[in-house]
C-alpha positions in Angstrom: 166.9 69.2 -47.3 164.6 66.6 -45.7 161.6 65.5 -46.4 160.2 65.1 -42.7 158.5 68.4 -42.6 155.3 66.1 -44.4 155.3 63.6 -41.7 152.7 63.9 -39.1 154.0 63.4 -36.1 151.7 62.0 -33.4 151.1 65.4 -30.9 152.3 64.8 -27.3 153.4 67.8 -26.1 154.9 66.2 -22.8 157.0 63.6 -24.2 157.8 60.5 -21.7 160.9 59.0 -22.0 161.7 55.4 -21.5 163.1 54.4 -18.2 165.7 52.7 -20.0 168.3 55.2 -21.2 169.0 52.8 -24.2 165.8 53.3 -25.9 165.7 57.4 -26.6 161.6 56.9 -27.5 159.1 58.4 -26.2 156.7 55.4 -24.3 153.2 57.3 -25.0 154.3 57.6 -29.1 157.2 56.6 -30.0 158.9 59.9 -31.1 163.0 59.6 -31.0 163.6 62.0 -28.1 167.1 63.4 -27.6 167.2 63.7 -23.2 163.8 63.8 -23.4 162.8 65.9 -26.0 162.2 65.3 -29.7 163.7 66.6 -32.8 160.7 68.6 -33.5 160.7 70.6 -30.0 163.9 71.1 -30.3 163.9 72.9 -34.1 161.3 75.2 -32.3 163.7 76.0 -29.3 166.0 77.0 -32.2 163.9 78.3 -34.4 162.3 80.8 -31.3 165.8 82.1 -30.8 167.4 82.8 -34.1 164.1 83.7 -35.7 164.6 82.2 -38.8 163.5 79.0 -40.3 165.7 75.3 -39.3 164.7 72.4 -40.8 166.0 69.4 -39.2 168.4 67.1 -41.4 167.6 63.6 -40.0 171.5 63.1 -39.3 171.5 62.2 -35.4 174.8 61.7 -33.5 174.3 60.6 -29.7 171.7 64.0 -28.7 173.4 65.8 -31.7 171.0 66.4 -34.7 172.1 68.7 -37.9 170.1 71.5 -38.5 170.1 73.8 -41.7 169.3 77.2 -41.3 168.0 79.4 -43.7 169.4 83.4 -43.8 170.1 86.2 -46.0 169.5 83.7 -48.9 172.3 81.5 -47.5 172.4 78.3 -45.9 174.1 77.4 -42.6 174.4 73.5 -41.4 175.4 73.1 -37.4 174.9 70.5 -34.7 172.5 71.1 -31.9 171.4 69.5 -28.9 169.2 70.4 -26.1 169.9 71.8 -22.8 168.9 73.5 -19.3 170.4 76.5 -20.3 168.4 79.9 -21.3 168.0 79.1 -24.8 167.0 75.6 -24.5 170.1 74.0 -26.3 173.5 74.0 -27.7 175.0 74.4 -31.0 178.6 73.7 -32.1 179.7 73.9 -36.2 182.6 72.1 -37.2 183.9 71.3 -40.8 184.2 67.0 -40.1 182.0 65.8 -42.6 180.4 62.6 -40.3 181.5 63.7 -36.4 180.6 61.7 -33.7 178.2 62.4 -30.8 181.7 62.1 -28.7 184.1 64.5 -31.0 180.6 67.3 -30.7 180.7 67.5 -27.1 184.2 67.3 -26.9 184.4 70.9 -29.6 181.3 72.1 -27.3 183.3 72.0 -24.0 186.6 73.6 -25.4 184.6 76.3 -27.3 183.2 77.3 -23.5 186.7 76.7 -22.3 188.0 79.3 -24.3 190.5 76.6 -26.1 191.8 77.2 -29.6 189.9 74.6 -32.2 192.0 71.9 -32.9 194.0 71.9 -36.1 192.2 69.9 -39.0 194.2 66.3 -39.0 195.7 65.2 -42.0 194.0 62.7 -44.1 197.5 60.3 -44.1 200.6 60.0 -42.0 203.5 61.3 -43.7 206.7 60.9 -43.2 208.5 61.6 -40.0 211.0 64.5 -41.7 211.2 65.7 -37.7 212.8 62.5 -36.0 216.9 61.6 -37.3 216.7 58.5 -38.8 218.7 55.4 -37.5 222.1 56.1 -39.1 222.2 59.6 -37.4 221.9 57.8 -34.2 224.5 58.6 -31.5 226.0 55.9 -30.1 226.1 54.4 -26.8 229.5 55.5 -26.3 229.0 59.6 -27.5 226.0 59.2 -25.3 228.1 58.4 -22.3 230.6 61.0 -23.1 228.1 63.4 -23.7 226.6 62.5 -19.8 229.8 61.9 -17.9 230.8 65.6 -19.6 227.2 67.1 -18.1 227.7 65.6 -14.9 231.1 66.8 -14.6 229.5 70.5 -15.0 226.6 70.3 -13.0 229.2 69.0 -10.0 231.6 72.0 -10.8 229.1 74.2 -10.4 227.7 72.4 -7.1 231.2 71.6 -5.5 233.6 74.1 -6.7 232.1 77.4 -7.1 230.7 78.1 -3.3 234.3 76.1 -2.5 235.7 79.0 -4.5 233.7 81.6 -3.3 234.5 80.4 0.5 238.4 80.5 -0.5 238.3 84.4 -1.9 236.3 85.3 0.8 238.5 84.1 3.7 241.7 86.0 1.7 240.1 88.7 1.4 239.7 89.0 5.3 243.3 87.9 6.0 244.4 90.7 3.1 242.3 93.2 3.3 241.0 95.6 0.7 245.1 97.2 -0.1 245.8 93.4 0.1 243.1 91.9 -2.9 243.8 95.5 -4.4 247.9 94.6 -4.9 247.5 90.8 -6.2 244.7 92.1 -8.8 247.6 94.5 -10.0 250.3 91.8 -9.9 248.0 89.2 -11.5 247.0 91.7 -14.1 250.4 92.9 -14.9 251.2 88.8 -16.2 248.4 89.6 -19.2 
């Protein structure tokens, strides 16, 4: 835990942030604000909500502090940020060690997408078992043969078949029903 629970912070209970959105300070203190509102105010937004004690840890990522809650004799760490929502801010937990302000908002916005969490990533790329290595490479030649066959299929299928279907259907208008009837017999009696 932190120590900053002993440091007296100078009371100004409406913060005024700097003009310049580089410098998160308050101008009337010098309290870090986090969109205009300090680490303290913020641990009491929480706080008033969850009804148990946070202490702040002093890590700070972009509007992202860590907080460490204290509950049933256990001890939760999440990020939160503040917020014009009903609570007053927004809390995400992940289990990256040092995130960044960007990777929290990014897990904030698919958790209220409804997204799945993103698998963890390995530590080291491994070896690529799921791509053939060079020497399994087809060649340029099975390649071609492998298109030209395709194309030959797909025009079949394009060309021929209505072409076939047009050629039964004008026979079976010039033979008739006993007509088809008797050369499905006859071609039937060759198997």
């Amino acid at each position: 835990m932190n120590s900053s629970a002993n440091v007296r912070v100078p009371l100004c209970p409406p913060h005024t942030a700097n003009p310049d959105p580089f410098k998160g300070v308050c101008t009337v203190c010098g309290v870090r604000l986090l969109d205009g509102v300090s680490v303290e105010q913020l641990v009491g937004r929480v706080e008033s909500i969850v009804q148990e004690p946070i202490q702040p840890t002093g890590r700070i990522r972009g509007t992202w502090t860590e907080v460490l809650e204290e509950g049933d004799g256990q001890l939760w760490a999440y990020w939160v940020r503040p917020a014009r929502n009903f609570a007053g801010y927004e809390c995400i937990d992940t289990t990256n060690p040092d995130p960044t302000g960007e990777q929290l908002s990014g897990l904030l916005m698919a958790e209220l997408a409804g997204l799945p969490a993103p698998a963890p990533s390995l530590g080291e790329i491994g070896e690529a078992w799921s791509r053939p290595k060079p020497s399994h490479r087809r060649s340029r030649w099975d390649r071609f043969k492998r298109w030209t066959r395709a194309t030959a299929e797909r025009e079949f299928v394009s060309i021929a078949t209505p072409l076939c279907v047009f050629w039964g259907a004008a026979l079976w208008v010039v033979l008739g029903n006993d007509g088809i009837a008797g050369l499905c017999s006859a071609v039937w009696s060759l198997f």
